[in-house]
N, CA, C and O atoms as CSV, one atom per row, in Angstrom:
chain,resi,resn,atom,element,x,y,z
A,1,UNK,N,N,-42.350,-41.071,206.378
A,1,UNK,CA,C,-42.043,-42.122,205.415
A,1,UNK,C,C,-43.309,-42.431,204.628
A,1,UNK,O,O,-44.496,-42.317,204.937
A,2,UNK,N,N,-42.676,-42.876,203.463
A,2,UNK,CA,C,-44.246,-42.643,202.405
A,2,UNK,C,C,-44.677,-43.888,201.651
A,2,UNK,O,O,-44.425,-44.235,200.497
A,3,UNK,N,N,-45.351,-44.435,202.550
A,3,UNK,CA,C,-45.451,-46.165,201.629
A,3,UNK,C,C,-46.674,-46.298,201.145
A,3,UNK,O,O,-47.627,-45.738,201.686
A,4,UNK,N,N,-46.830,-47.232,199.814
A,4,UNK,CA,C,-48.424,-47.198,199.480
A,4,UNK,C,C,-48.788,-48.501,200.534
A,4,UNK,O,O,-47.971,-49.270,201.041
A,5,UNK,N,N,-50.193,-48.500,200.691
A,5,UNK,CA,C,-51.149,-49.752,201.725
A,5,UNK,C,C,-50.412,-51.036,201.460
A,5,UNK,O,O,-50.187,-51.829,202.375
A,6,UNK,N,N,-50.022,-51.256,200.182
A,6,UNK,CA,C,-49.404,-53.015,200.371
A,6,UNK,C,C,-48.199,-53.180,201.035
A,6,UNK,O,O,-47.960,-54.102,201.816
A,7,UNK,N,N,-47.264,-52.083,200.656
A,7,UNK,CA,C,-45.866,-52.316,201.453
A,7,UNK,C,C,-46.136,-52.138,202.647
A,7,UNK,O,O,-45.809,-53.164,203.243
A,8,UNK,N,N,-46.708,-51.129,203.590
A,8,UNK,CA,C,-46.840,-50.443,204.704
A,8,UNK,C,C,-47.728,-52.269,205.479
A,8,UNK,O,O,-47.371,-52.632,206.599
A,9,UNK,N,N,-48.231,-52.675,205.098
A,9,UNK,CA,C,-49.031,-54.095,205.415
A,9,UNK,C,C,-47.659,-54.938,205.425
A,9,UNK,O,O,-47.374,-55.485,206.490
A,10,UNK,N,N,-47.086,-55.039,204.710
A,10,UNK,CA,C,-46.472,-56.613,204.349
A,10,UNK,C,C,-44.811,-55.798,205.431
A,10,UNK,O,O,-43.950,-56.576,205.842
A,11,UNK,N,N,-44.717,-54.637,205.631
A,11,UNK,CA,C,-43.739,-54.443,206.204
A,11,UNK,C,C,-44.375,-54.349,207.969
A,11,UNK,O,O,-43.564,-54.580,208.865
A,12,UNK,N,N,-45.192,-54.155,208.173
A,12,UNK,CA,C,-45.825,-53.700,209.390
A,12,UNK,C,C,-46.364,-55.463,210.024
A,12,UNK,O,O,-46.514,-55.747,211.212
A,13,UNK,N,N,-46.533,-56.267,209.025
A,13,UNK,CA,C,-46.611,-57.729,209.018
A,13,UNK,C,C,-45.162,-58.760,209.397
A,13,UNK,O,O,-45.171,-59.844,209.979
A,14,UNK,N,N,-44.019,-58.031,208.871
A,14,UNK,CA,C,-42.574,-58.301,208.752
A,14,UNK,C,C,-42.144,-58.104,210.559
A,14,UNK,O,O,-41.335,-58.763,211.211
A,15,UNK,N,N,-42.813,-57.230,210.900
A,15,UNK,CA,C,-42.198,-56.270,212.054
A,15,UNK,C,C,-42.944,-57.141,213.260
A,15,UNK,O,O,-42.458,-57.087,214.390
A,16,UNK,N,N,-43.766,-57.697,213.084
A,16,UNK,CA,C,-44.694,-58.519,214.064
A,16,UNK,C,C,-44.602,-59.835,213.798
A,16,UNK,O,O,-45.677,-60.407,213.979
A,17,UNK,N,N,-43.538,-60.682,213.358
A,17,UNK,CA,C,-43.309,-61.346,213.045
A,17,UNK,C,C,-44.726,-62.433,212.393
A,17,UNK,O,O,-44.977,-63.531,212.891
A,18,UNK,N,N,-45.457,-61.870,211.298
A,18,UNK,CA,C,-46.605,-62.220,210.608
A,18,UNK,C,C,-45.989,-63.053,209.349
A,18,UNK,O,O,-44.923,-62.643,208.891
A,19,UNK,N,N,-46.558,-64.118,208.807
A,19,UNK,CA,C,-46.055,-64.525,207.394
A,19,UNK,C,C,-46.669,-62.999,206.416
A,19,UNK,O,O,-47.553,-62.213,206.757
A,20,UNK,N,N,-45.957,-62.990,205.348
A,20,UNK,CA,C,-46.131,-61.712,204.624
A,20,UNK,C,C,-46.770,-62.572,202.709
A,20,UNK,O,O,-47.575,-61.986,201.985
A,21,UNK,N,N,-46.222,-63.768,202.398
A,21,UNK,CA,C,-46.479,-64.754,201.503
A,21,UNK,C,C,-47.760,-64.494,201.017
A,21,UNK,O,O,-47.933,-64.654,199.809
A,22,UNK,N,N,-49.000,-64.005,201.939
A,22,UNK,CA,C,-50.727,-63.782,201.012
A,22,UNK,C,C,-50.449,-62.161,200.895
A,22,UNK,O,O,-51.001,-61.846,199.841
A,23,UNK,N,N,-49.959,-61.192,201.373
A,23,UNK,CA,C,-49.752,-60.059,200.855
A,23,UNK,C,C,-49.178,-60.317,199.091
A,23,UNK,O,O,-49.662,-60.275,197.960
A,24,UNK,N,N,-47.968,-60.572,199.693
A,24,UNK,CA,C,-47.196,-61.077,198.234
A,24,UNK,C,C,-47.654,-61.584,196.620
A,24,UNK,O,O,-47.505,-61.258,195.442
A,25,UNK,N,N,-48.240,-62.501,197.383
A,25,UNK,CA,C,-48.770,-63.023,196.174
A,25,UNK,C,C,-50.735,-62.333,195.723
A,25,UNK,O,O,-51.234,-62.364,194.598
A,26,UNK,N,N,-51.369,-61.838,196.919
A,26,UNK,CA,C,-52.423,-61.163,196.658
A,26,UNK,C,C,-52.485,-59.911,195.555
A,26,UNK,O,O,-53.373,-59.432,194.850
A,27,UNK,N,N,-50.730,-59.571,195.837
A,27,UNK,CA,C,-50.756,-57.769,194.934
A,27,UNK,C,C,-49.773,-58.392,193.706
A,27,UNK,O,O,-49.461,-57.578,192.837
A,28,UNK,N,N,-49.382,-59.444,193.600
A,28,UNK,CA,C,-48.232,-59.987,192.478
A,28,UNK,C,C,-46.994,-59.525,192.847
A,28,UNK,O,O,-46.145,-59.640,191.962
A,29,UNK,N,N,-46.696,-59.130,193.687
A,29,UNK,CA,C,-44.819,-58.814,193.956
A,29,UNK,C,C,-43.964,-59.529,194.242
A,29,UNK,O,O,-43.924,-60.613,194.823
A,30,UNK,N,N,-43.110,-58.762,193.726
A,30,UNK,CA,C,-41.286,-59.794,193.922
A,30,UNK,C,C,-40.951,-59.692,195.696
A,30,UNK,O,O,-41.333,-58.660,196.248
A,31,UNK,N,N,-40.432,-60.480,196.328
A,31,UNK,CA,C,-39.749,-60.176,197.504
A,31,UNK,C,C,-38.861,-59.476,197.256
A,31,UNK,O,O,-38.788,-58.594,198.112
A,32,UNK,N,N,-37.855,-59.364,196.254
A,32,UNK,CA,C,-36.605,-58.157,196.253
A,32,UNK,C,C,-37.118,-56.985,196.139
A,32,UNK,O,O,-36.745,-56.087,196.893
A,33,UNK,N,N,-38.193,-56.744,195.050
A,33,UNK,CA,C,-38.967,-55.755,194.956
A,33,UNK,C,C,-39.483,-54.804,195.891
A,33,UNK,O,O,-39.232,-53.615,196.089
A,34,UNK,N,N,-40.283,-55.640,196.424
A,34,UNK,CA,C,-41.033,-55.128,197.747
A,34,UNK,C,C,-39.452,-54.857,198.616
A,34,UNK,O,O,-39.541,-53.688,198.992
A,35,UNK,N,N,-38.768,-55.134,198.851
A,35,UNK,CA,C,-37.393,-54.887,199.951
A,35,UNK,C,C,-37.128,-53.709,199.413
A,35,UNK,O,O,-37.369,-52.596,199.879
A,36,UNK,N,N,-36.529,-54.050,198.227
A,36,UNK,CA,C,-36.137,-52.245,197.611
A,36,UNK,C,C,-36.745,-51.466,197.694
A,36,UNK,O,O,-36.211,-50.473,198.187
A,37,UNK,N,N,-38.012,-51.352,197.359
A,37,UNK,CA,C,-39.120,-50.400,197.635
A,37,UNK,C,C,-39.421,-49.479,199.220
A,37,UNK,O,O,-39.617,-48.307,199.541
A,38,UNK,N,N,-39.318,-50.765,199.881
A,38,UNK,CA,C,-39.337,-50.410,201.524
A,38,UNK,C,C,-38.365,-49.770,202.071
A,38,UNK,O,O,-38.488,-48.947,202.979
A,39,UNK,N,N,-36.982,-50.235,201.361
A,39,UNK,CA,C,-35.673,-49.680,201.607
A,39,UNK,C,C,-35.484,-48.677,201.295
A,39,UNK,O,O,-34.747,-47.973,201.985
A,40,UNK,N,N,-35.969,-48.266,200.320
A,40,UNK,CA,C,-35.518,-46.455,199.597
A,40,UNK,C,C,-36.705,-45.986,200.278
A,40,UNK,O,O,-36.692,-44.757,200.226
A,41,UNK,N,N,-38.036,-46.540,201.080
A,41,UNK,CA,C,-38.275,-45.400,201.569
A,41,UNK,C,C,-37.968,-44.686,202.834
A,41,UNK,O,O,-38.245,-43.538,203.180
A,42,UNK,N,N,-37.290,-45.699,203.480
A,42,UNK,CA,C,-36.779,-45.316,204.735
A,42,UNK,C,C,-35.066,-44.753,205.104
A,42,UNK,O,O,-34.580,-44.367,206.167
A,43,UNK,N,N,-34.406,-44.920,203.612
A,43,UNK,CA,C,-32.765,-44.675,203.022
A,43,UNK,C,C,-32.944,-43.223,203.617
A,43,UNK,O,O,-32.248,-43.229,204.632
A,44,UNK,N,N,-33.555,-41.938,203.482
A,44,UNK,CA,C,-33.168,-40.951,203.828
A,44,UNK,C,C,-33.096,-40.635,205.338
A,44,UNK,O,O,-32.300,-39.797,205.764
A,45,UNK,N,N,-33.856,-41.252,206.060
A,45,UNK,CA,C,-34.303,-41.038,207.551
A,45,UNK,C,C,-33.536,-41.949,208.264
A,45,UNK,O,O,-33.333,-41.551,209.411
A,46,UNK,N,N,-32.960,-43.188,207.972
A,46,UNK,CA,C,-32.418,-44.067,208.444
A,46,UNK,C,C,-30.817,-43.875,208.032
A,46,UNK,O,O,-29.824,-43.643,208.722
A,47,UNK,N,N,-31.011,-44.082,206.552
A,47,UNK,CA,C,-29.775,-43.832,206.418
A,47,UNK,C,C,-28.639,-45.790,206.093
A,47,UNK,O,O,-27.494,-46.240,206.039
A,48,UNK,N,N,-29.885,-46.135,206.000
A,48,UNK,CA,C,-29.144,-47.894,205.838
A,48,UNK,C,C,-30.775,-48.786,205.323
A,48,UNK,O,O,-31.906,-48.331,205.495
A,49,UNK,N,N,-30.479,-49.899,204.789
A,49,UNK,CA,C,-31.420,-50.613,204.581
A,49,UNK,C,C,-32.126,-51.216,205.535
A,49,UNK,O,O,-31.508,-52.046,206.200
A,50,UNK,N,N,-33.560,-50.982,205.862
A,50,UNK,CA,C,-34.148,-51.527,207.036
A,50,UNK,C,C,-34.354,-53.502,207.148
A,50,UNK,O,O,-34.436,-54.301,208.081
A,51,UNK,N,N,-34.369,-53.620,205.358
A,51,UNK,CA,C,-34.935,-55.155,205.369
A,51,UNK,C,C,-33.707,-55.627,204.468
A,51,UNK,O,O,-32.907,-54.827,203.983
A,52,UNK,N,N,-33.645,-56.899,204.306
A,52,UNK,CA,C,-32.521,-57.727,203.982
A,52,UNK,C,C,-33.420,-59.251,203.010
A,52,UNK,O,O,-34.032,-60.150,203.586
A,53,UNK,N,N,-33.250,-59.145,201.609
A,53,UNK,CA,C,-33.686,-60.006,201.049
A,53,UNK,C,C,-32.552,-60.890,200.375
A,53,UNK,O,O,-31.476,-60.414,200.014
A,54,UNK,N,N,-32.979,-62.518,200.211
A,54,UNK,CA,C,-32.638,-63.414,199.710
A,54,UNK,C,C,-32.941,-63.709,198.385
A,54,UNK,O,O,-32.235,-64.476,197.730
A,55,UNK,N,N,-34.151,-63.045,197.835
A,55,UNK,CA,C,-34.661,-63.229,196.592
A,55,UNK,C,C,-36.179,-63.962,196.929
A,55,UNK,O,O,-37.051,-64.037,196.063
A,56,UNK,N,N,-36.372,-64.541,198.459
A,56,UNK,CA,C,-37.653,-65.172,198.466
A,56,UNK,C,C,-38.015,-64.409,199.882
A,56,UNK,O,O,-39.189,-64.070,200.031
A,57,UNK,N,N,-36.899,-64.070,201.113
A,57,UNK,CA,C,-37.509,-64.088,201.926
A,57,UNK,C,C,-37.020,-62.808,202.289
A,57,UNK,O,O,-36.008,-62.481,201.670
A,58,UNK,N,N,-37.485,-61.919,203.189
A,58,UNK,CA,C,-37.661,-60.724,203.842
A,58,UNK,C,C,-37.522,-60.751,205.036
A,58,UNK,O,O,-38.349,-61.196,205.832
A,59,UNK,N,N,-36.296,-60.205,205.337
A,59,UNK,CA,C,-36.244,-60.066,206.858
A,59,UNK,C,C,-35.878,-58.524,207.062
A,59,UNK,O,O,-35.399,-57.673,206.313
A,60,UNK,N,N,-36.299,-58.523,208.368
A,60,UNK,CA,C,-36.338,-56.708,209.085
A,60,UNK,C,C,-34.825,-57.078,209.586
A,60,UNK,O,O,-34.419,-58.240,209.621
A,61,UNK,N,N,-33.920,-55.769,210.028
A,61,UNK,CA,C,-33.100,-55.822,210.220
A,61,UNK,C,C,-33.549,-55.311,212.031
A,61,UNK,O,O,-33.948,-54.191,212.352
A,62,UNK,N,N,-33.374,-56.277,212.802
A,62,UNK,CA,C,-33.463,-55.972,214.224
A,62,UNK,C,C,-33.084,-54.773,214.978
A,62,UNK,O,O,-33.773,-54.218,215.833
A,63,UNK,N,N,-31.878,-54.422,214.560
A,63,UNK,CA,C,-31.538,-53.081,214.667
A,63,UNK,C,C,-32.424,-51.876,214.374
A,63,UNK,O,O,-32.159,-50.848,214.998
A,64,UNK,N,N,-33.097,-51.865,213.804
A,64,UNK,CA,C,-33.911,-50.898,212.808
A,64,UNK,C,C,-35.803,-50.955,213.469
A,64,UNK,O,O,-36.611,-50.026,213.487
A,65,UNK,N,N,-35.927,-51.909,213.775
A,65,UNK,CA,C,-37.189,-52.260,214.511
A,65,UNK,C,C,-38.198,-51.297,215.142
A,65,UNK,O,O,-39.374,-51.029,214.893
A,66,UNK,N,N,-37.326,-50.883,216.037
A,66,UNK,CA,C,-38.090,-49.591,216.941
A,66,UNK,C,C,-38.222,-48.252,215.687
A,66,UNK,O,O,-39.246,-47.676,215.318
A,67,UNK,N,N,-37.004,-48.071,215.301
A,67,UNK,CA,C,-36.850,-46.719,214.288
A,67,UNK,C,C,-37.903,-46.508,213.502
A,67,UNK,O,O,-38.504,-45.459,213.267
A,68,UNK,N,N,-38.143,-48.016,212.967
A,68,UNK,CA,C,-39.468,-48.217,211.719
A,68,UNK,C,C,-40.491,-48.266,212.446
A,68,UNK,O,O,-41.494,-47.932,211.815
A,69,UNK,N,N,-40.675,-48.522,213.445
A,69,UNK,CA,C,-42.193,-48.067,214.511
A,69,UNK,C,C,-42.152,-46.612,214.613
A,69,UNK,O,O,-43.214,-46.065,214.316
A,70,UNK,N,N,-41.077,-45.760,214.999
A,70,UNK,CA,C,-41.368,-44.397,215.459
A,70,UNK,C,C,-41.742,-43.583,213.903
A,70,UNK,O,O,-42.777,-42.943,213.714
A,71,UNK,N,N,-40.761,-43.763,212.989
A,71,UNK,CA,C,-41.001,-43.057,212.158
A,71,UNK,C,C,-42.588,-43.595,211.260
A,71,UNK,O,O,-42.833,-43.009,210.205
A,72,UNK,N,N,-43.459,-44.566,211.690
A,72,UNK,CA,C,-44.417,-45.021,211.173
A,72,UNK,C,C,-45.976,-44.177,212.125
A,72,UNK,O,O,-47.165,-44.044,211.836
A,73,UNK,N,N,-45.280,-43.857,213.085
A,73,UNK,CA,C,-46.055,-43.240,214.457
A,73,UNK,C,C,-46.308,-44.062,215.037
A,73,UNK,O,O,-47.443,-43.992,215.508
A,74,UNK,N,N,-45.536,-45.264,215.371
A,74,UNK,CA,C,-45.420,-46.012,216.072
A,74,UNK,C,C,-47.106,-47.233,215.927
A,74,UNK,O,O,-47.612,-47.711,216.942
A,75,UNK,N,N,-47.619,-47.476,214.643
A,75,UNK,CA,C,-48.312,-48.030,213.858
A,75,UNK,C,C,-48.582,-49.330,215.069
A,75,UNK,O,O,-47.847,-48.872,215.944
A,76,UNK,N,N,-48.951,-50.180,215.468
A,76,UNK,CA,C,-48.829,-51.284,215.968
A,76,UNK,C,C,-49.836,-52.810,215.158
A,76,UNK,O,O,-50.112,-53.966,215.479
A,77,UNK,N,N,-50.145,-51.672,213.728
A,77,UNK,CA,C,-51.183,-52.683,213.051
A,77,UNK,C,C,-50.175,-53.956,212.645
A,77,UNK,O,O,-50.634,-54.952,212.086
């Protein structure tokens, strides 16, 4: 899976239950943005959307949790 440093942070932040809000606003991004982004990169390997946005907030889909660790190499940053 192929993320640039801000998503791979603010999603790896998502997953550890971290506020993600100084990512966000440090790089200027949308929360839907950043979701879609994260989502199409994991759409082929997964096969479903990993995160679930409101327009402000970002949530991981629990189901998906471990999957997005293995296919990350199991990242624990």
């Amino acid at each position: 899976v192929s993320l640039d440093e801000p998503h791979r942070q603010i999603l790896m932040a998502l997953i550890h239950g971290r506020p993600i809000d100084t990512y966000i606003k440090a790089d200027h991004l949308m929360p839907s943005i950043v979701a879609d982004t994260i989502n199409e990169a994991f759409f082929e390997e997964i096969g479903d959307s990993v995160l679930a946005c409101d327009g402000e907030t970002i949530h991981v889909g629990e189901e998906y949790r471990e999957d997005i660790l293995g296919l990350l190499g199991g990242i624990s940053g």
